[in-house]
GUVO-954004 format. One record per residue (C-alpha): chain; y, z, x; residue number from 0; residue in three letters. Coordinates in nm, 3 decimals, padded with zeros to 5 digits, always signed. Layout:
! GUVO-954004
[node A [Y Z X] NUM ALA]
...
//
This chain:
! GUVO-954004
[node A [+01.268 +00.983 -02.727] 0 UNK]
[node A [+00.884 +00.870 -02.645] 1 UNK]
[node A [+00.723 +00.957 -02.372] 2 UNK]
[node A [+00.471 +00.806 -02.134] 3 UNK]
[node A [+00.087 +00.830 -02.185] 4 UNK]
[node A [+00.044 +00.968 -01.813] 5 UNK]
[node A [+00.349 +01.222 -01.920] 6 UNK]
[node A [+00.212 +01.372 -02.270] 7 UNK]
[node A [-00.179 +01.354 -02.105] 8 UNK]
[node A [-00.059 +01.574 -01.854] 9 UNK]
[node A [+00.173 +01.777 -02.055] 10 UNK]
[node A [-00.108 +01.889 -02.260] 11 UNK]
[node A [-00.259 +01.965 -01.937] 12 UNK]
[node A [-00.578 +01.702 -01.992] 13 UNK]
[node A [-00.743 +01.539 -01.694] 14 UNK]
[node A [-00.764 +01.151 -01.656] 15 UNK]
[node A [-01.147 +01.174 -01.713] 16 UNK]
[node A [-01.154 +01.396 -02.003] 17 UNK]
[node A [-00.889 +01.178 -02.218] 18 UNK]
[node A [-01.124 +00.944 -02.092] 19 UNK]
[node A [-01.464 +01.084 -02.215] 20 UNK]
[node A [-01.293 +01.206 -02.555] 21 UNK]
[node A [-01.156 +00.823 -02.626] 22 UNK]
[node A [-01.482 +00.654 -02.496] 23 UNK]
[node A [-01.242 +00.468 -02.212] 24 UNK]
[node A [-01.358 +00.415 -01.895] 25 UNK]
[node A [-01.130 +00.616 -01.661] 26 UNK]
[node A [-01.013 +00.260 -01.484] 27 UNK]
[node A [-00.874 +00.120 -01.782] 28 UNK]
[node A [-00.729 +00.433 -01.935] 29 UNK]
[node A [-00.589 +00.432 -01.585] 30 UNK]
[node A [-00.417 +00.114 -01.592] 31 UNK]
[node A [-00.282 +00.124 -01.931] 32 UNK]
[node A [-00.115 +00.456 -01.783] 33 UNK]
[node A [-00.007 +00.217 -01.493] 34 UNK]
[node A [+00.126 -00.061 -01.729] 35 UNK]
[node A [-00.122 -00.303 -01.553] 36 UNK]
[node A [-00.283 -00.392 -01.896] 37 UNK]
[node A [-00.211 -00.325 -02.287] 38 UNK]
[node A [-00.468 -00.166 -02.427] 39 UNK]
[node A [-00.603 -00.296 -02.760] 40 UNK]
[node A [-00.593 -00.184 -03.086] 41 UNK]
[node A [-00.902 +00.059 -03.084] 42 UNK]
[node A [-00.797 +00.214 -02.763] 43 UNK]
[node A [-00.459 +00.307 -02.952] 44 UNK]
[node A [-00.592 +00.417 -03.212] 45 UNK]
[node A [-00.823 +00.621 -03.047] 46 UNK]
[node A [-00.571 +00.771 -02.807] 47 UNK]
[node A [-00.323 +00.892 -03.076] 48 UNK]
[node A [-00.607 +01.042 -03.280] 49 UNK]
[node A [-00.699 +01.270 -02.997] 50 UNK]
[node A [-00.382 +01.325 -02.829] 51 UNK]
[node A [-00.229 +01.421 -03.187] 52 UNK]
[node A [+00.062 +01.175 -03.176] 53 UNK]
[node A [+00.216 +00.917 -03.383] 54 UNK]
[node A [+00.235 +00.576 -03.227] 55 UNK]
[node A [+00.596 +00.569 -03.222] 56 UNK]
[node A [+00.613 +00.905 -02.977] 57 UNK]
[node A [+00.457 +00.734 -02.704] 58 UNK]
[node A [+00.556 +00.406 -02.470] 59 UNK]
[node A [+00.193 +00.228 -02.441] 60 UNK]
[node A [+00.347 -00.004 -02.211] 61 UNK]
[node A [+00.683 -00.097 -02.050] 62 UNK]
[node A [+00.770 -00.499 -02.002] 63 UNK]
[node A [+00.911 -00.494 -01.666] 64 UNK]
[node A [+00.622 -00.310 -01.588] 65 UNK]
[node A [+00.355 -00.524 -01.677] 66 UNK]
[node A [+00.541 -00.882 -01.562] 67 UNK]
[node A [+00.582 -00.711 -01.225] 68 UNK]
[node A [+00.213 -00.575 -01.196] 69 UNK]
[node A [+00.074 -00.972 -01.296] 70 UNK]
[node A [+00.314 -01.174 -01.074] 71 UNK]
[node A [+00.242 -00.887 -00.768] 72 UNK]
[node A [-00.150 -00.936 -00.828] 73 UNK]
[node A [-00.144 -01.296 -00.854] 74 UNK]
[node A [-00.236 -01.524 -00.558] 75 UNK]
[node A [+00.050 -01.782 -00.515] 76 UNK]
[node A [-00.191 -02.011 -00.288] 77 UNK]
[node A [-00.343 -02.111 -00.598] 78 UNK]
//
């Protein structure tokens, strides 16, 4: 079963800033990839498994739903 990003950062009791420092993320980003507002990109995998320990295939980096719902509820339908 994988498990979130948010979930196994905070399982092995790591703050949102220090996964940020160690992965050279700034904490907003790291935050919203937690969030499934964005996908982050290759490096920031890569660099996130490395220090977390973790193979990519333990971990959701991002849910659909999640990420269609965050883009249509930030867009501004006036446009």
């Amino acid at each position: 079963m994988k498990i979130t990003l948010k979930r196994l950062r905070e399982k092995k009791g790591m703050k949102l800033e220090t996964l940020s420092k160690l992965c050279d993320i700034k904490v907003r980003r790291l935050k919203d990839i937690e969030e499934y507002r964005t996908i982050p990109d290759g490096d920031e995998i890569i660099s996130i498994l490395k220090i977390l320990g973790i193979y990519y295939d333990e971990i959701l980096f991002f849910i659909w739903e999640d990420i269609i719902k965050n883009q249509i509820g930030g867009c501004d339908n006036n446009e």
